[in-house]
N, C-alpha and C positions, 0 to 999 in steps of 0.2 A: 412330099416333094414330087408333085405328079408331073411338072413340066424336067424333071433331075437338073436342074438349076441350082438346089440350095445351095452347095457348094462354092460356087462364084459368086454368090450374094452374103457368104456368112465370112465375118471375121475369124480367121481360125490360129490368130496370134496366141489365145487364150484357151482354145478348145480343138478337139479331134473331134471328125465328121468317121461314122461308124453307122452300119446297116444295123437295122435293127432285127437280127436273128431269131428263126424258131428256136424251141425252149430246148428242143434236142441238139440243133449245134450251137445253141451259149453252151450247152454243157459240155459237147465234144472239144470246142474251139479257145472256150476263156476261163481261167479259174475262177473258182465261187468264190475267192476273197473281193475280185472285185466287181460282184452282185452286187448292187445296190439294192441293200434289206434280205441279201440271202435271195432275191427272187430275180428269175430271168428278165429281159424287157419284153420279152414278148406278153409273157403274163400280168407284169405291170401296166404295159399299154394299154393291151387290152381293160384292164381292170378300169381304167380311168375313162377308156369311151364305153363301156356298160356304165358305169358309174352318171358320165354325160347324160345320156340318152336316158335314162333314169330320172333321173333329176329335171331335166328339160327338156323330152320328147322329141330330141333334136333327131331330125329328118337322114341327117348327113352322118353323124356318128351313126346309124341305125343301117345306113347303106354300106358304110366302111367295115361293119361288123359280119351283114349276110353277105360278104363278099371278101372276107377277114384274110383268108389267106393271099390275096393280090393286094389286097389293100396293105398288108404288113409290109411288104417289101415297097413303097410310096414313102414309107415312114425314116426322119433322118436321125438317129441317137446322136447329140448335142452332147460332148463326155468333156465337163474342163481338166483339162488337165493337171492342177494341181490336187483335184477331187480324187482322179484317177489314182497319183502317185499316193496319196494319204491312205487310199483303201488298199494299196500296196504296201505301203508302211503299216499301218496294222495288222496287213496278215503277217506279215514277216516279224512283226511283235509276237503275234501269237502263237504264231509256230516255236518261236526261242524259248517261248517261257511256255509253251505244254511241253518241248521235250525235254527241256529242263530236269523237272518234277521225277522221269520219267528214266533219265540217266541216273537222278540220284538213287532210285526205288534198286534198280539193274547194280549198284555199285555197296547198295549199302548192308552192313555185314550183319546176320541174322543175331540173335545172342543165346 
């Protein structure tokens, strides 16, 4: 988003407009339940223009990279929101049923 425009050009009936943060405040700032794949955006970003540039020698991914850290903060994370609530809904699945387990273990009587 190098002109900070996307914003007023994106529909956002359907999605949240989100910076795409380094890997140390996704971790400070958002729970890891709603990492997508368990990994920050930062390192997924990144992964997909080495991956570009790889693949296709592309000039522009190669410029965004040796200049990575300004270049990150250009970048808009596009998060739909129903995607958001589900990866919400699963951790709060899986927190129920790990503590579960874990209440019964605490309650249950030795023989």
């Amino acid at each position: 988003d190098e002109d900070g425009e996307f914003a007023q050009r994106c529909n956002t009936a359907m999605v949240s407009l989100e910076k795409v943060l380094s890997e140390k405040e996704q971790a400070d700032a958002v729970s890891k339940a709603l990492w997508h794949r368990g990994q920050s955006d930062e390192v997924q970003l990144k992964k997909l223009l080495e991956d570009h540039h790889r693949w296709t020698g592309s000039k522009r991914a190669r410029a965004l990279l040796d200049n990575w850290q300004e270049a990150r903060t250009k970048f808009v994370k596009v998060f739909p929101n129903e995607y958001k609530r589900a990866l919400g809904d699963m951790a709060a699945t899986s927190d129920t049923t790990s503590s579960a387990p874990a209440k019964a273990k605490k309650t249950a009587v030795k023989p």
